[in-house]
PDB file of N, CA, C and O in Angstrom:
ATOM      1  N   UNK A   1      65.083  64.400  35.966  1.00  0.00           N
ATOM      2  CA  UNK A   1      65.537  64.010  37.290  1.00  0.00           C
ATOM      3  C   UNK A   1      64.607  62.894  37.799  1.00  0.00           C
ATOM      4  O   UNK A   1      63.400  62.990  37.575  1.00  0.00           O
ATOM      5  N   UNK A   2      65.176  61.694  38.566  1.00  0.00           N
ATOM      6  CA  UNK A   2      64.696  60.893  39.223  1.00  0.00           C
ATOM      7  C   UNK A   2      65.124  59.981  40.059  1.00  0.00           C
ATOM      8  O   UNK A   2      66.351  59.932  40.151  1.00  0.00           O
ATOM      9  N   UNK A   3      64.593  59.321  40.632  1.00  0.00           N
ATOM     10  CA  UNK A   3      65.265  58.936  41.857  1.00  0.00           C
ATOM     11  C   UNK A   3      66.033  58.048  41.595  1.00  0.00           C
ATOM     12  O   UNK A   3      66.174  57.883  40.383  1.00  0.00           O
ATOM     13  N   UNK A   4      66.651  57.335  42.285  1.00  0.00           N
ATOM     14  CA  UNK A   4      68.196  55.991  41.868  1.00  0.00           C
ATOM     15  C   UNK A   4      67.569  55.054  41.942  1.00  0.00           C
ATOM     16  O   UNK A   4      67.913  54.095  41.250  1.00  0.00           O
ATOM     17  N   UNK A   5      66.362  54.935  42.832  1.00  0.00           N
ATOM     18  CA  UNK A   5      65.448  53.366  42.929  1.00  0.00           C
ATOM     19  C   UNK A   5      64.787  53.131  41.814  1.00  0.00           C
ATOM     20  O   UNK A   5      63.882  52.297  41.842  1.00  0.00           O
ATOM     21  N   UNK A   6      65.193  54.008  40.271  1.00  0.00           N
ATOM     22  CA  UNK A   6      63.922  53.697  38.837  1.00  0.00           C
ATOM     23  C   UNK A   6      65.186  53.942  37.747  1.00  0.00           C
ATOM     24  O   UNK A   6      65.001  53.880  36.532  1.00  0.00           O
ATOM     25  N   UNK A   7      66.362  54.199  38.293  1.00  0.00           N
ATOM     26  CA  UNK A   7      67.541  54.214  37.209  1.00  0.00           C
ATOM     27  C   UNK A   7      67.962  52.844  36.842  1.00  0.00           C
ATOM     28  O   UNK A   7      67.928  51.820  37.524  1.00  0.00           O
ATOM     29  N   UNK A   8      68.437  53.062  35.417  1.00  0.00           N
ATOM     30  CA  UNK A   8      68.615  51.808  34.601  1.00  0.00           C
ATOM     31  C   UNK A   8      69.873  50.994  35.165  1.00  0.00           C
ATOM     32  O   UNK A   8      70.612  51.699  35.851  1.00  0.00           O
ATOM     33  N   UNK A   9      70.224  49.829  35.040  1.00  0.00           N
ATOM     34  CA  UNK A   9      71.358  48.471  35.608  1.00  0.00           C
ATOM     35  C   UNK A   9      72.444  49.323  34.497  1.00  0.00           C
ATOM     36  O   UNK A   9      72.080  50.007  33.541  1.00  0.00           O
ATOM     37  N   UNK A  10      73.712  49.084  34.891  1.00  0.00           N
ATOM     38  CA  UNK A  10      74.963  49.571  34.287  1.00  0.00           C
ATOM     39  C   UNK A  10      74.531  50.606  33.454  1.00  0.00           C
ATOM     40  O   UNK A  10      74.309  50.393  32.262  1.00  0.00           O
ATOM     41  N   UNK A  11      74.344  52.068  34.134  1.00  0.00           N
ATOM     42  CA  UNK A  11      74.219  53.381  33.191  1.00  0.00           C
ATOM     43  C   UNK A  11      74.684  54.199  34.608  1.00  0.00           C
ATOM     44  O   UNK A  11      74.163  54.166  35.723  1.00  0.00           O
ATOM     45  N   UNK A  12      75.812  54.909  34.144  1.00  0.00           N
ATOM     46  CA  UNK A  12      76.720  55.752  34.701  1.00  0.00           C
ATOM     47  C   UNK A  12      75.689  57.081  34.908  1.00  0.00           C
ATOM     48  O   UNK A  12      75.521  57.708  33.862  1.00  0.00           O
ATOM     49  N   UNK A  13      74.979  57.605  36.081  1.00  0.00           N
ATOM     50  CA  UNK A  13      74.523  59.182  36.204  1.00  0.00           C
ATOM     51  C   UNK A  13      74.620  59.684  37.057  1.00  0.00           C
ATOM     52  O   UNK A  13      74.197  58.976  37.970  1.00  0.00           O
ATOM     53  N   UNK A  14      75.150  61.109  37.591  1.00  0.00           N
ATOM     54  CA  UNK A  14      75.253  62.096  38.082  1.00  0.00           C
ATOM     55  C   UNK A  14      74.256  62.313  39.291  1.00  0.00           C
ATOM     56  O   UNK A  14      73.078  62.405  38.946  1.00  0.00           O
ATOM     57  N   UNK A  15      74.523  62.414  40.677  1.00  0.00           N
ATOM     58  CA  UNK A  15      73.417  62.655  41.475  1.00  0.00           C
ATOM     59  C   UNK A  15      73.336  64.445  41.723  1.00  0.00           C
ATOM     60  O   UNK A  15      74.320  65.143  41.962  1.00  0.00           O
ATOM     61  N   UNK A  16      71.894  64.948  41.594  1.00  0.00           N
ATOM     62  CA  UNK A  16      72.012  65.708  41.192  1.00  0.00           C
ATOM     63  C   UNK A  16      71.144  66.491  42.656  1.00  0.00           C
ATOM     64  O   UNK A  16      71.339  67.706  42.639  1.00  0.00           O
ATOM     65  N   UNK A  17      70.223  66.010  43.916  1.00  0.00           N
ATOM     66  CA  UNK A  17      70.495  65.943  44.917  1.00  0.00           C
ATOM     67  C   UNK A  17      69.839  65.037  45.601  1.00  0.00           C
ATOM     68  O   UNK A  17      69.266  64.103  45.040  1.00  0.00           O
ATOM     69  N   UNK A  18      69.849  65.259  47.294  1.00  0.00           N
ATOM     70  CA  UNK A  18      70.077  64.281  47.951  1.00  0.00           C
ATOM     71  C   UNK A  18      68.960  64.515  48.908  1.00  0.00           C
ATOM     72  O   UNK A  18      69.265  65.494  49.589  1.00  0.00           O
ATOM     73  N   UNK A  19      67.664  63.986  49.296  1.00  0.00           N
ATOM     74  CA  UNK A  19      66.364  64.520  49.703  1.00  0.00           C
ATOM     75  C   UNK A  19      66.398  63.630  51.328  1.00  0.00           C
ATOM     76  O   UNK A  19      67.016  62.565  51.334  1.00  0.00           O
ATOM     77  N   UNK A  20      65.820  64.036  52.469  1.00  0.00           N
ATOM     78  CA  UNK A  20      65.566  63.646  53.963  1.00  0.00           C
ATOM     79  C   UNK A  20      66.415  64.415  54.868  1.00  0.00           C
ATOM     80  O   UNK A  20      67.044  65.427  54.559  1.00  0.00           O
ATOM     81  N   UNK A  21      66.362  63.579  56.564  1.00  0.00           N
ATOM     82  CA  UNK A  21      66.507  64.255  57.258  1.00  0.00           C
ATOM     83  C   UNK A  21      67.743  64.776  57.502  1.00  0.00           C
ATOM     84  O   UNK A  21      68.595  64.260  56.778  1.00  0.00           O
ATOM     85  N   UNK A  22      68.174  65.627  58.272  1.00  0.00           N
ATOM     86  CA  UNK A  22      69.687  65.852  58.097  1.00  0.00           C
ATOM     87  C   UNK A  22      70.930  64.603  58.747  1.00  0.00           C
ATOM     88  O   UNK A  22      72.152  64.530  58.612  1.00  0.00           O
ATOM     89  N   UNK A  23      69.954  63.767  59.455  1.00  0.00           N
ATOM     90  CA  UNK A  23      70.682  62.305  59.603  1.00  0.00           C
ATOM     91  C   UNK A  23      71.065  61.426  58.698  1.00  0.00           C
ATOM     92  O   UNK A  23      71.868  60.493  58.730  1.00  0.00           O
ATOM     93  N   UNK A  24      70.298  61.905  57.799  1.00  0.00           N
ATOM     94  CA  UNK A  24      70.255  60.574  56.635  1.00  0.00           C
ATOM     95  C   UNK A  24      70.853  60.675  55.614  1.00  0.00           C
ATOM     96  O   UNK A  24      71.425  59.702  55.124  1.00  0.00           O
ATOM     97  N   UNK A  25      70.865  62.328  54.840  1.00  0.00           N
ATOM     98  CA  UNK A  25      71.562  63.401  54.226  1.00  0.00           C
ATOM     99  C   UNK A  25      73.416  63.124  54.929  1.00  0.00           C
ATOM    100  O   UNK A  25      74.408  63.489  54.298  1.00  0.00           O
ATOM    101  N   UNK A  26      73.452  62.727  55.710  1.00  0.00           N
ATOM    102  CA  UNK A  26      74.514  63.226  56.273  1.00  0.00           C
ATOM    103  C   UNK A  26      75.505  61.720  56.080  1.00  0.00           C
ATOM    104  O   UNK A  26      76.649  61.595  55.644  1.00  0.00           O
ATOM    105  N   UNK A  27      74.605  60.769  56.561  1.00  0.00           N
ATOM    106  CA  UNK A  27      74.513  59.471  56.481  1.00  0.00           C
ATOM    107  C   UNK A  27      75.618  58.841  54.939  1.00  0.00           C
ATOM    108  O   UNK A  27      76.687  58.242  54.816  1.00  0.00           O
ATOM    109  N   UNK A  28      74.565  59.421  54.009  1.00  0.00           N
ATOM    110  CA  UNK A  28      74.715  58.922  52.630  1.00  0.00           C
ATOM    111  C   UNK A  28      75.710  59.753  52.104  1.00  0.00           C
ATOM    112  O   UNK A  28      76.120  59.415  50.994  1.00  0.00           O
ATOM    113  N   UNK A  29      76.262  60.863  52.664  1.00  0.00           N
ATOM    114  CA  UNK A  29      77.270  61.275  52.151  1.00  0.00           C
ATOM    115  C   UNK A  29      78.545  60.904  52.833  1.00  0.00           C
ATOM    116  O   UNK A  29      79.630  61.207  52.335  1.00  0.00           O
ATOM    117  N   UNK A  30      78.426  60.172  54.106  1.00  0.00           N
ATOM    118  CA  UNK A  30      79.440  59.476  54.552  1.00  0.00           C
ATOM    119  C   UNK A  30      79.947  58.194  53.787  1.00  0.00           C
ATOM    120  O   UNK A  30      81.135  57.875  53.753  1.00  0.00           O
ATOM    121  N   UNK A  31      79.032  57.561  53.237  1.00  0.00           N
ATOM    122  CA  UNK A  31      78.651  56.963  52.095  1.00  0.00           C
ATOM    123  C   UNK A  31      79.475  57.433  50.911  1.00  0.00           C
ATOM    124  O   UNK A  31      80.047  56.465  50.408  1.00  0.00           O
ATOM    125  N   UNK A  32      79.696  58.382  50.391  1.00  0.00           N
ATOM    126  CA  UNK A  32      80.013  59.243  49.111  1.00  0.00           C
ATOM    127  C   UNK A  32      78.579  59.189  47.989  1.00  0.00           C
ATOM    128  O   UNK A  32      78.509  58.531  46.951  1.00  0.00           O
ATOM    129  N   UNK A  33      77.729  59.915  48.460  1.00  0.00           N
ATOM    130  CA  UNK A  33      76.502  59.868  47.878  1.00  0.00           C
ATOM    131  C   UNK A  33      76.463  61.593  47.935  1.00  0.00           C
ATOM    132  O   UNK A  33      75.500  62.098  48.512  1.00  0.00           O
ATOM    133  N   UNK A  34      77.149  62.181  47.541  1.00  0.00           N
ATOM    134  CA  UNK A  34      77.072  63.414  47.247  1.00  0.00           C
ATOM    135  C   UNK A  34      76.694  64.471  46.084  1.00  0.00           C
ATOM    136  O   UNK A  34      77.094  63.978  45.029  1.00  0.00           O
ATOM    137  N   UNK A  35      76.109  65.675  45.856  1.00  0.00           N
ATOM    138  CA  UNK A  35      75.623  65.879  44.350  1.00  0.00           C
ATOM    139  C   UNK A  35      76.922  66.399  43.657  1.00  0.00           C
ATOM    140  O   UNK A  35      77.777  67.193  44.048  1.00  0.00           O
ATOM    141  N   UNK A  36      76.820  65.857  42.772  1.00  0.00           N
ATOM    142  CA  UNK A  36      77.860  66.065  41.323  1.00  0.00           C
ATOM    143  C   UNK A  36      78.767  64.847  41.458  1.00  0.00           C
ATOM    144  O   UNK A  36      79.625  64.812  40.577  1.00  0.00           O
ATOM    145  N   UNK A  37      78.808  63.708  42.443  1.00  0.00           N
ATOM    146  CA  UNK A  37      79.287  62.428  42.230  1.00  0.00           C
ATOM    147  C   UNK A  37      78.388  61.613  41.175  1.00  0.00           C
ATOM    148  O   UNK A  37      77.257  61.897  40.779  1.00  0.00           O
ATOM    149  N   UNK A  38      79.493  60.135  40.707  1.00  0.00           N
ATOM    150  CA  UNK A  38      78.552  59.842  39.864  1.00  0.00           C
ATOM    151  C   UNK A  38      78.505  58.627  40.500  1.00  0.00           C
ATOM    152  O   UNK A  38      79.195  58.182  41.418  1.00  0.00           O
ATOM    153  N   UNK A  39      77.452  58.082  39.787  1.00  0.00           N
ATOM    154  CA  UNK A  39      76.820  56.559  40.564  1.00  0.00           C
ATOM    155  C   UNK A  39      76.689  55.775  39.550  1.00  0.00           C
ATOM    156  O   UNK A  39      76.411  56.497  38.594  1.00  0.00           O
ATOM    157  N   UNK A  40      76.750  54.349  39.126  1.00  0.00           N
ATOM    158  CA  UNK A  40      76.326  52.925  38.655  1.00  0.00           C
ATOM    159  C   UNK A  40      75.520  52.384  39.311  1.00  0.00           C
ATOM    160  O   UNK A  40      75.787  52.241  40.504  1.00  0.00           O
ATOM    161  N   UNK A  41      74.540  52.000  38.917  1.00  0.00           N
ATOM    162  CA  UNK A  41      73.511  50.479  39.466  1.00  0.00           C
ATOM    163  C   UNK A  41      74.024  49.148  38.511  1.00  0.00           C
ATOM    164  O   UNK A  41      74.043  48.954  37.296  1.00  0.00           O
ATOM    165  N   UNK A  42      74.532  48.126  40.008  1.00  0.00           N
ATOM    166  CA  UNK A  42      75.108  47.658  39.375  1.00  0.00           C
ATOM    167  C   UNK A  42      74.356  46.451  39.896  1.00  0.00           C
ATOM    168  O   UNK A  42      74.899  45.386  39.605  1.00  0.00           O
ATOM    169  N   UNK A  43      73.448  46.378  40.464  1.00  0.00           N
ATOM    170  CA  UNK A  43      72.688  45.339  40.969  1.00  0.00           C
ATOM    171  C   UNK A  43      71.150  45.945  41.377  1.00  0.00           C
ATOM    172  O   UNK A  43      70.904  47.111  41.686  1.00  0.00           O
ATOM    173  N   UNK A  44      70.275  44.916  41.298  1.00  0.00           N
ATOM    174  CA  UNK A  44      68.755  46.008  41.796  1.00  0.00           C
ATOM    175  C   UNK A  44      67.931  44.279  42.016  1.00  0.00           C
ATOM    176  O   UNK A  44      67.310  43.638  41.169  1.00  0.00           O
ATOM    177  N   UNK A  45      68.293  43.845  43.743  1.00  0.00           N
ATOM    178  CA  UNK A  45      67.386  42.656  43.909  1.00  0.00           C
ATOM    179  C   UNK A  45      66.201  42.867  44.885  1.00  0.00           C
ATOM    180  O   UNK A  45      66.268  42.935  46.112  1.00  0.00           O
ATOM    181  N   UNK A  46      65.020  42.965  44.038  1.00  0.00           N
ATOM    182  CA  UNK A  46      64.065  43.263  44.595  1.00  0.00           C
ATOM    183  C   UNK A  46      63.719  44.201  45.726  1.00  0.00           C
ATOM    184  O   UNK A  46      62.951  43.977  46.662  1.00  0.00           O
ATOM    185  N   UNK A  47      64.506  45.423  45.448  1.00  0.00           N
ATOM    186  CA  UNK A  47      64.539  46.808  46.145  1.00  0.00           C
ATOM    187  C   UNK A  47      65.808  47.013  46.651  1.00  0.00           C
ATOM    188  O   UNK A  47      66.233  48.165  46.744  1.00  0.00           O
ATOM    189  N   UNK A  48      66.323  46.282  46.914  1.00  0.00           N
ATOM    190  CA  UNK A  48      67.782  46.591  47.774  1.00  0.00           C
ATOM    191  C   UNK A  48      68.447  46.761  46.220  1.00  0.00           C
ATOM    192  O   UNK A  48      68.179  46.154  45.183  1.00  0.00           O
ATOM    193  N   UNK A  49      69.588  48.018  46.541  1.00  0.00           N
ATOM    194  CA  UNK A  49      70.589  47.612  45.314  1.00  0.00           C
ATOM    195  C   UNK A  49      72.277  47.749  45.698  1.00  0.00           C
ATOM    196  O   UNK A  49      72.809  48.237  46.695  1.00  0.00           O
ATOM    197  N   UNK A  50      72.758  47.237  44.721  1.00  0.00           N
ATOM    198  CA  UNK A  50      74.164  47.663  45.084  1.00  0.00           C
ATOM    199  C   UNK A  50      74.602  48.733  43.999  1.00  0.00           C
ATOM    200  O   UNK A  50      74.230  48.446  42.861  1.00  0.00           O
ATOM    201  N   UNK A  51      75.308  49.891  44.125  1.00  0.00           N
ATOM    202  CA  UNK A  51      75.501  50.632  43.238  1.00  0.00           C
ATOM    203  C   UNK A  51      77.094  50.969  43.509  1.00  0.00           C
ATOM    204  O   UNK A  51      77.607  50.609  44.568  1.00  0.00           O
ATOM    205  N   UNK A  52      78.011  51.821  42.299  1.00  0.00           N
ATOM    206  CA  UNK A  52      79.581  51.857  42.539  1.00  0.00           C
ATOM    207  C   UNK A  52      79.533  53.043  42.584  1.00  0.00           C
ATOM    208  O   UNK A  52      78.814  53.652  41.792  1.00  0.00           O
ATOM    209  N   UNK A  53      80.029  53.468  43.202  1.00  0.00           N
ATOM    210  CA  UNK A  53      80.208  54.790  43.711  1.00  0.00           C
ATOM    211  C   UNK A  53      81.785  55.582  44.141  1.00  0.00           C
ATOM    212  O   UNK A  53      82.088  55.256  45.289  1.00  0.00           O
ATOM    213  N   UNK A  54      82.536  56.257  43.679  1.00  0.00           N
ATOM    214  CA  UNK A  54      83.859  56.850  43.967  1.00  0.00           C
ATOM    215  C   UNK A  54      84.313  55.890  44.571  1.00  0.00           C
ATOM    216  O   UNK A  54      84.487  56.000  45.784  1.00  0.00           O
ATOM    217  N   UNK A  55      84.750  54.249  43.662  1.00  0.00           N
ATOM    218  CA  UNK A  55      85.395  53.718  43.464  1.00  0.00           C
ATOM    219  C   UNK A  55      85.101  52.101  44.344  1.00  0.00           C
ATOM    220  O   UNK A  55      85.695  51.025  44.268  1.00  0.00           O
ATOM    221  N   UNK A  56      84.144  52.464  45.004  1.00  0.00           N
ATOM    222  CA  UNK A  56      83.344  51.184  45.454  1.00  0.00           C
ATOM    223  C   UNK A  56      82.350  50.867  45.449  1.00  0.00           C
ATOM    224  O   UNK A  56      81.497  51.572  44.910  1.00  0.00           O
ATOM    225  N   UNK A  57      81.992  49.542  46.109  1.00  0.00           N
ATOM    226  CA  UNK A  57      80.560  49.240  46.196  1.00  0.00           C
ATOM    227  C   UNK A  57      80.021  49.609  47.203  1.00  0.00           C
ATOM    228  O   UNK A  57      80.633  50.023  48.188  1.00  0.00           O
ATOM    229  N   UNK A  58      78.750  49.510  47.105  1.00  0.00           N
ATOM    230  CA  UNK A  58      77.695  49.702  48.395  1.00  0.00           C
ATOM    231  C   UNK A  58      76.313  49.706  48.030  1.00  0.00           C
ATOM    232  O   UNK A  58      75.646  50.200  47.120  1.00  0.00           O
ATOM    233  N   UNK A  59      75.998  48.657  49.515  1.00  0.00           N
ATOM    234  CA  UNK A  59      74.491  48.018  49.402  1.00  0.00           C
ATOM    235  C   UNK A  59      73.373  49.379  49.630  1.00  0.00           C
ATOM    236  O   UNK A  59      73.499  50.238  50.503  1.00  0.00           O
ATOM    237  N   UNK A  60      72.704  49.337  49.007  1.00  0.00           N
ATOM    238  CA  UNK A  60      71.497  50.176  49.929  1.00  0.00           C
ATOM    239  C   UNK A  60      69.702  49.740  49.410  1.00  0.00           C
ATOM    240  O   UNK A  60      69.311  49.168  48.393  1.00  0.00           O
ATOM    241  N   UNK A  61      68.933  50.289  50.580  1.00  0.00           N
ATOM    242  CA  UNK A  61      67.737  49.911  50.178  1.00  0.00           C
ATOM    243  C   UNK A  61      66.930  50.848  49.667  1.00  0.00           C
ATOM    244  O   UNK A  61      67.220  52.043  49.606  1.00  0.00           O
ATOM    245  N   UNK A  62      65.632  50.221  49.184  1.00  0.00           N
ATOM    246  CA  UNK A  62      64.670  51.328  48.291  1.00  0.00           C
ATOM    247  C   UNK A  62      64.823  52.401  48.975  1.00  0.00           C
ATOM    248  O   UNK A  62      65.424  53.307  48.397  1.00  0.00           O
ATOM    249  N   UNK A  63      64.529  52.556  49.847  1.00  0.00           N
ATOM    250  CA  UNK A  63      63.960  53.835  50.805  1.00  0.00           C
ATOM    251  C   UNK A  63      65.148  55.048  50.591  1.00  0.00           C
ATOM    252  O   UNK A  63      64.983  56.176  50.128  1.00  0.00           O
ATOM    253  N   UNK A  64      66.309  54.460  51.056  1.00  0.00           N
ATOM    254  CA  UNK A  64      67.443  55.044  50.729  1.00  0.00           C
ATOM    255  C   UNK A  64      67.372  55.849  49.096  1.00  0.00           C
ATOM    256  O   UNK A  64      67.298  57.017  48.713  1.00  0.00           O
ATOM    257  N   UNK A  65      67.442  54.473  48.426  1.00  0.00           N
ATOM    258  CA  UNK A  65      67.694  54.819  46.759  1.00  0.00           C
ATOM    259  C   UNK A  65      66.425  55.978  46.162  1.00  0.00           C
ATOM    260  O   UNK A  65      66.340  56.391  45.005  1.00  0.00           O
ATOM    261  N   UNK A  66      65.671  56.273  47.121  1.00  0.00           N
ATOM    262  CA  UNK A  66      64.356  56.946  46.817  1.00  0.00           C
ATOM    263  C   UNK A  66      64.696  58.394  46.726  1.00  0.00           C
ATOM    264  O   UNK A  66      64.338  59.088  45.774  1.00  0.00           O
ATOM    265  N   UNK A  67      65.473  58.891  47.849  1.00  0.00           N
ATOM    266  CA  UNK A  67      65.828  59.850  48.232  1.00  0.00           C
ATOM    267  C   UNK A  67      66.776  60.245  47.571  1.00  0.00           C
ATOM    268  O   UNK A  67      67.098  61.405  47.831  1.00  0.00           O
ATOM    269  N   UNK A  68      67.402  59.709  46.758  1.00  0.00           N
ATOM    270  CA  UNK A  68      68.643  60.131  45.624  1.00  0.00           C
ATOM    271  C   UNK A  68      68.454  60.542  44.635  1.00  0.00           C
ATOM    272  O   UNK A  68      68.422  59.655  43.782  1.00  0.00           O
ATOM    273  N   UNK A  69      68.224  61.964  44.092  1.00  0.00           N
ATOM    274  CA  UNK A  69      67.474  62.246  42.955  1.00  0.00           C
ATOM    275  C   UNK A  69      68.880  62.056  41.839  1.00  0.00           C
ATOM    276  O   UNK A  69      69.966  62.368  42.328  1.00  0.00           O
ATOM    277  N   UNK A  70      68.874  61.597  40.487  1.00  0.00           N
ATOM    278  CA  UNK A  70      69.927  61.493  39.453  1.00  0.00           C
ATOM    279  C   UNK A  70      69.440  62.229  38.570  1.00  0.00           C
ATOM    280  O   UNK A  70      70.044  62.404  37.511  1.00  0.00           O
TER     281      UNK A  70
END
C-alpha cells in the first residue's frame, strides 16, 4: 500500500483507502475517489496530477494525492 502521490504514470490501481478530515474524505469521494474504485495517473507535473477515474479526468494536488492510499 501507498499513497497515489508515489504511484507509477499509466498503471491502473485500486484505492484501497482514503486518509483526513471528514471534509476532505467526503470531498474526494464527491470526486469518485472511493475504496475499491480504480484510478490511472495519467499526468504527475511537479506535484499536481491528473488521474482517470470512473470514467474521467481530474486535477488534484500532492497533498490530496497523499491521502489516497492504493
Amino acid at each position: 500500500m501507498l499513497p497515489l502521490s508515489m504511484a507509477d504514470k499509466d498503471r491502473t490501481l485500486k484505492i484501497v483507502r482514503i486518509s483526513g478530515k471528514d471534509q476532505v474524505r467526503q470531498h474526494l469521494a464527491e470526486l469518485g475517489f472511493v475504496p475499491e474504485a480504480e484510478v490511472k495517473v495519467l499526468a504527475d507535473n511537479g506535484g499536481n496530477m491528473i488521474v482517470s477515474i470512473k470514467g474521467g479526468r481530474v486535477a488534484i494536488d500532492r497533498s490530496m494525492a497523499n491521502r489516497i492510499m492504493v
